[in-house]
DRENPARO-407838 format. One record per residue (C-alpha): residue number from 1; residue in three letters; chain; x, y, z. Coordinates in pm, 1 decimal, decimal comma. Layout:
// residues N
resi/resn/chain/x/y/z
NUM/ALA/A/X/Y/Z
...
// end
This chain:
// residues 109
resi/resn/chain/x/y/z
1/UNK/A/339,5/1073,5/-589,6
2/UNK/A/584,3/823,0/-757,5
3/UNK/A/919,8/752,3/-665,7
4/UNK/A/1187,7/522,8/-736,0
5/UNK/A/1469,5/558,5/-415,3
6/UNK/A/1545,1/206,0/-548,9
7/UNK/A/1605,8/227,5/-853,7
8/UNK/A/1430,4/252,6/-1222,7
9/UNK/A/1332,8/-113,0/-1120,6
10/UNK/A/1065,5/-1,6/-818,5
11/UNK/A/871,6/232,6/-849,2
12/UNK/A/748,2/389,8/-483,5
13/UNK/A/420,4/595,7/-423,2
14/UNK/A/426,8/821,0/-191,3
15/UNK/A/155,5/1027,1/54,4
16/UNK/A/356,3/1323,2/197,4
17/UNK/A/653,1/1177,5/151,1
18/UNK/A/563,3/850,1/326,8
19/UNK/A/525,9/475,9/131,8
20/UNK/A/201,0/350,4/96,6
21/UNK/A/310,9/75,9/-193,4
22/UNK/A/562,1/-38,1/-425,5
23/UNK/A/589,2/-255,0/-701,4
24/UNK/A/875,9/-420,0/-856,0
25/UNK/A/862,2/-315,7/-1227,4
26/UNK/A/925,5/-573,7/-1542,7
27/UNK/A/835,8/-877,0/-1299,3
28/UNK/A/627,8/-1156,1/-1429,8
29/UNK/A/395,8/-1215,7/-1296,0
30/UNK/A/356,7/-838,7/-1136,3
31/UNK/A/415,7/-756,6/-803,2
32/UNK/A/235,4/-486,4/-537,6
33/UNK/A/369,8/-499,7/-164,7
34/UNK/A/110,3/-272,7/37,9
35/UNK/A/84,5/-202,2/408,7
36/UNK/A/-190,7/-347,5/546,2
37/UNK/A/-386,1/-437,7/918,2
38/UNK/A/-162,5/-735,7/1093,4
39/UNK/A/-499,7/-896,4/1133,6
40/UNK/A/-607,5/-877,6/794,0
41/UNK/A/-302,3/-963,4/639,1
42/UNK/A/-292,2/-1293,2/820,2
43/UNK/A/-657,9/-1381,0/711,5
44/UNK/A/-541,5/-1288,4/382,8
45/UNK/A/-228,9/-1491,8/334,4
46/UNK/A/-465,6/-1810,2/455,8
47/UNK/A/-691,5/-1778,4/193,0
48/UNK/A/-494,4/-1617,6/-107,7
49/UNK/A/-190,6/-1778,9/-204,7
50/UNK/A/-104,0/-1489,6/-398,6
51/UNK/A/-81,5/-1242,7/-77,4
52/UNK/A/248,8/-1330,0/126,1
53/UNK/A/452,5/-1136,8/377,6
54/UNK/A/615,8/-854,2/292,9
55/UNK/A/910,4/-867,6/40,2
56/UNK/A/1240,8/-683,6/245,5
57/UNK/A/946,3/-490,3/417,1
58/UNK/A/824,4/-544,4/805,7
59/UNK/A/627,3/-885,2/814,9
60/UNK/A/385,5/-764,2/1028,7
61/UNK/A/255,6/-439,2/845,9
62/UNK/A/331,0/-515,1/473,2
63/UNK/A/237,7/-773,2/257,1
64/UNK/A/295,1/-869,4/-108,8
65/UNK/A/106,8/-938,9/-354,9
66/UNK/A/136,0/-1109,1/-681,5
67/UNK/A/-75,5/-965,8/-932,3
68/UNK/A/-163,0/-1344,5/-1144,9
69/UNK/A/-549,1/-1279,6/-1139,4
70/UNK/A/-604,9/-1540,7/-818,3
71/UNK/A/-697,6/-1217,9/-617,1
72/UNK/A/-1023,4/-990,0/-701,3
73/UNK/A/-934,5/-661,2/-872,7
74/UNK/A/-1209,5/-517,0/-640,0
75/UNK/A/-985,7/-697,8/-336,0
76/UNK/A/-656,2/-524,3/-466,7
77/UNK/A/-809,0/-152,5/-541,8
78/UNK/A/-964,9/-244,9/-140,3
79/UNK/A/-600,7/-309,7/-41,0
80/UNK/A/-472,3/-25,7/-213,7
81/UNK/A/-650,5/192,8/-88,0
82/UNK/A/-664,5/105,2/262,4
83/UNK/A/-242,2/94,2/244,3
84/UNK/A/-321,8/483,5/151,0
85/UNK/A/-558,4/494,8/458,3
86/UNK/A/-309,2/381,5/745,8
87/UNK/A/-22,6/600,8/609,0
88/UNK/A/-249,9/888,8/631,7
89/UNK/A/-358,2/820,0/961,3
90/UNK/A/-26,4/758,1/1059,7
91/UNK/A/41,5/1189,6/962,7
92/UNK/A/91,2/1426,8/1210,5
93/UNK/A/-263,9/1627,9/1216,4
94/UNK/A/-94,8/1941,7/993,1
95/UNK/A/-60,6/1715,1/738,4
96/UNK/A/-367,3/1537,9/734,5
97/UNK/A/-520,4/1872,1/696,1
98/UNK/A/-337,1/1973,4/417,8
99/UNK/A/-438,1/1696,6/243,8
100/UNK/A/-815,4/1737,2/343,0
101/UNK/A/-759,9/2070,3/187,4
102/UNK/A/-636,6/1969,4/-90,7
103/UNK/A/-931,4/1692,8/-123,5
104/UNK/A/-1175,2/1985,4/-66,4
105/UNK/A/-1267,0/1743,2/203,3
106/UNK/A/-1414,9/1882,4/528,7
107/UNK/A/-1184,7/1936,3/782,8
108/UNK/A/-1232,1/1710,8/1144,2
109/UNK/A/-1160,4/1860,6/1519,3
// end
């Protein structure tokens, strides 16, 4: 779902109410800040100048990225959706369930 609690300017999505990304609209170059793995983020920011700590977000489990084309597309859809990932498993069990029910996924113990 998306949101903008920040304004018109940043537009928030949104699993179950929680932030999984954000992006700062009508910035050149674009802008993405995701959450991401501490570990991978630092591996990241040492090889892609365009991934940097999180922008007004905790250092250790966001990053930011600039969308200029220095980064794979396949990379950023990976980061994406791996931000979705660790807000999901971050639910309480009901609502991961709903969602698998939603998804039509099948449900785990």
């Amino acid at each position: 779902m998306e949101d903008f609690p920040f304004g018109e300017r940043v537009s928030v999505f949104k699993v179950c109410g929680r932030m999984f990304a954000l992006s700062a609209l009508g910035s050149g170059p674009l802008t993405v800040s995701l959450k991401c793995d501490p570990e991978l983020s630092e591996g990241l920011r040492a090889t892609y100048e365009a991934v940097q700590p999180g922008y007004h977000l905790n250092k250790r489990h966001w990053i930011t990225v600039t969308v200029d084309g220095s980064l794979p597309d396949a990379t950023l859809r990976e980061l994406l959706e791996d931000s979705y990932d660790l807000v999901v498993a971050g639910l309480p069990a009901t609502a991961r369930r709903k969602l698998q029910r939603i998804a039509g996924l099948p449900s785990r113990p």
